[in-house]
N, C-alpha and C positions, 0 to 999 in steps of 0.2 A: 848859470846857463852853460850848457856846456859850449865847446866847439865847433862851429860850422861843418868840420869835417868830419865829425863822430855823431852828433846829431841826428838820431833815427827819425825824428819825426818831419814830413813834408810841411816846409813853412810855404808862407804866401809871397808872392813877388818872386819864386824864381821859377825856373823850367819845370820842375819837380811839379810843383804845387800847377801849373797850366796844365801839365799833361794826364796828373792824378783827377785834373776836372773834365778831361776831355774824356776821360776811361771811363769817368760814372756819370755821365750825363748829365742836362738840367735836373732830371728828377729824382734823380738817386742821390742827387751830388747834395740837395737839400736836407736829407735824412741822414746825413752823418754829418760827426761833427767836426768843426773846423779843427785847424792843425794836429787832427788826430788821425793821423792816416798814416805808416809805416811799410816800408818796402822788407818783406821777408827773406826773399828767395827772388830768383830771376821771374817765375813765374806770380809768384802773389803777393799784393797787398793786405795790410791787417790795417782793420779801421774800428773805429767807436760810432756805430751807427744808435741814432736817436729812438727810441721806442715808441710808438705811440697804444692809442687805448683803441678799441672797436669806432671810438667817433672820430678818431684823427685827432686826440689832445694827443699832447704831451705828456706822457707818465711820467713822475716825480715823487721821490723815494718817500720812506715810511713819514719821513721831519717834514713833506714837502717845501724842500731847499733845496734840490738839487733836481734836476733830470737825469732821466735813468736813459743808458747806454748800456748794450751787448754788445761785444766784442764778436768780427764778421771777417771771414778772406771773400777778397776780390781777386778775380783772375785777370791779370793783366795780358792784352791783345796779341797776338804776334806780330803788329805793327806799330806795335807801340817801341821806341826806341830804351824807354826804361827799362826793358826786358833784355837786350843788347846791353847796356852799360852800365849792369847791377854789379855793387861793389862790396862784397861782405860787411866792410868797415863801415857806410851806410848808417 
């Protein structure tokens, strides 16, 4: 595992991971997947959002064993303070 302090991806239990919930909502925040969410830039998030099919399944790859994810930027808010305290190292 790497580092706390290099570690790109937003884990759960700190500020990161509350405020990347506060940016995408109850309902967006369902469709992507957990600790997959990465601060880019001051302005964007890069996430693995969940794919679904025309009925609302879940799409799941050619073997079905995995669930299928596309890679998505989020615009982080201007009040959001993440936007303020973006660190390259990140």
């Amino acid at each position: 595992m790497n580092k706390p302090d290099t570690d790109p991806w937003v884990r759960r239990h700190t500020p990161h991971y509350d405020e990347v919930t506060r940016i995408l909502g109850p309902t967006r925040s369902k469709r992507i997947a957990d600790e997959r969410v990465r601060q880019i830039s001051r302005r964007w998030l890069k996430a693995d959002q969940i794919i679904e099919d025309d009925n609302g399944e879940l799409k799941l790859n050619a073997a079905g064993d995995d669930i299928m994810t596309e890679s998505v930027r989020i615009r982080i808010p201007r009040d959001s303070w993440m936007r303020r305290e973006f660190k390259r190292s990140r």
